[in-house]
N, C-alpha and C positions, 0 to 999 in steps of 0.2 A: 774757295775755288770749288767751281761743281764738276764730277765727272758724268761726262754722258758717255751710255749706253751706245749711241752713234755717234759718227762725225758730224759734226755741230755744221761743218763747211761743204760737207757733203751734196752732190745735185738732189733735186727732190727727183724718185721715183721717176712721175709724171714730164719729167723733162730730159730724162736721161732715154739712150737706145731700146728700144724693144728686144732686141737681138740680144745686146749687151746684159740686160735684163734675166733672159729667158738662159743665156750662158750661165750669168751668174747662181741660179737654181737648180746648175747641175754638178754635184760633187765633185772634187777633179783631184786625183794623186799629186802631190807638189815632187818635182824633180828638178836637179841642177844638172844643166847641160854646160862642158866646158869645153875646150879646145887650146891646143898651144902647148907649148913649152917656154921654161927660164921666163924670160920677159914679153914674152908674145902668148902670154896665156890670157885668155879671156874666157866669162863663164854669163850664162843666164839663166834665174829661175824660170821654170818651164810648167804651166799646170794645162797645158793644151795638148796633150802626146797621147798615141795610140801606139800598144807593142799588138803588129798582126803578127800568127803563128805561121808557119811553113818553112820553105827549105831554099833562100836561107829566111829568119824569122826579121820582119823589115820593124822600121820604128818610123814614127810622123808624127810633126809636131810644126805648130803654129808660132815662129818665134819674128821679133823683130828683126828688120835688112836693114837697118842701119846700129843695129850692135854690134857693139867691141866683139862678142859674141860671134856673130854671125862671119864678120871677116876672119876671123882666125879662122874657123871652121871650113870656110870657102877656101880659102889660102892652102890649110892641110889636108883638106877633103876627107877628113877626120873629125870623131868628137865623141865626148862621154856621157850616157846619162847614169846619173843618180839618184836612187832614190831617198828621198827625205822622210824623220821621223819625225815626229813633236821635239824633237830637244833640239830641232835647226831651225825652230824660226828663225831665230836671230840671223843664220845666215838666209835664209829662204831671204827674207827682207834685205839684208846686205846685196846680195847677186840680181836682185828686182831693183836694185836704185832707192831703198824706201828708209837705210839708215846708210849715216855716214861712212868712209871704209881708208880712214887714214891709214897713211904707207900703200893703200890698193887691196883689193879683194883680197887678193889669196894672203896675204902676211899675217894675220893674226891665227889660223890654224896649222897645224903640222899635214902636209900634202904627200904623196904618191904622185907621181907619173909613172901611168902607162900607155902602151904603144898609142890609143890615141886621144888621152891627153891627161889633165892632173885629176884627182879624185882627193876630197878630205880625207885623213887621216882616220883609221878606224877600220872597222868590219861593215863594209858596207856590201849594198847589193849596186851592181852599174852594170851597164851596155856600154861595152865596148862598137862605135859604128863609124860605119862606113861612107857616106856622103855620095847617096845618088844622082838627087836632081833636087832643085828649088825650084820654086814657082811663085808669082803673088798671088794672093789668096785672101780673098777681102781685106781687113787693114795688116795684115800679118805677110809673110812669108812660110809657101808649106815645106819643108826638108821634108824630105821621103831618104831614110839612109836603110842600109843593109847592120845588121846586127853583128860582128865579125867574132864576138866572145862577150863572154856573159860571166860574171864572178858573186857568186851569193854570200852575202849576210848572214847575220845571226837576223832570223826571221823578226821583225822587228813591226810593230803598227807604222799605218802611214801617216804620212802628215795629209791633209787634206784641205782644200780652198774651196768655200761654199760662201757664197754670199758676199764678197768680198771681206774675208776672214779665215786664217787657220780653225781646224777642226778635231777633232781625233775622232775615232771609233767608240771610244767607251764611253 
């Protein structure tokens, strides 16, 4: 058996989006966005999100309208982002749809809930937000939410999506 380097299955270059392309060559912080409580949690990996600064400080991101995701969030007008290190691909891929997730997302780690919604287990960094407005926005859905509380980490590197591929800094 050979391993390649790339996806053997993969579209060539020359046939894929320009757009999609020109996204993909631009580094992007990997975060998991959740929503929900008890059995109405739902989560999606997120590497499209912008935190603007001010007062209050907003967050945006490009996420699918028809994810699990997205109706919880709608429904609570709530949701959490977090941020991701190298030691969560596994889940970054879990919450993207890209490995299996017997019993459902959330059962295989130890979770938190807070007020708006669950967070993995651990010291992590999240936004706590608010749910302003959606709009469609080329194939995506834009969320525009308000930041309502912020809880820091142990400062920790990012996980990073370049090329279609985790990255690290070092």
């Amino acid at each position: 058996m050979t391993i390649h380097s790339e996806d053997p299955f993969a579209t060539p270059d020359e046939l894929r989006s320009p757009v999609r392309r020109l996204r993909g060559r631009m580094a992007s912080t990997v975060t998991l966005w959740t929503a929900g409580e008890g059995r109405d949690r739902a989560g999606l990996t997120v590497s499209s999100a912008v935190i603007a600064d001010g007062d209050p400080g907003r967050v945006l991101g490009l996420v699918d309208d028809e994810s699990e995701f997205w109706a919880a969030a709608e429904r609570t007008g709530r949701f959490v982002l977090t941020l991701l290190g190298p030691e969560d691909r596994q889940l970054a891929d879990r919450f993207a749809g890209l490995l299996p997730a017997p019993g459902g997302l959330f059962r295989d780690e130890g979770w938190t809930q807070l007020d708006q919604g669950p967070v993995p287990a651990g010291e992590r960094t999240t936004a706590g937000c608010v749910v302003e407005q959606a709009r469609p926005f080329g194939w995506g859905l834009l969320v525009e939410a308000t930041i309502a509380e912020i809880r820091f980490g142990a400062a920790a590197e990012p996980l990073l999506h370049y090329r279609g591929r985790y990255r690290e800094l070092r």
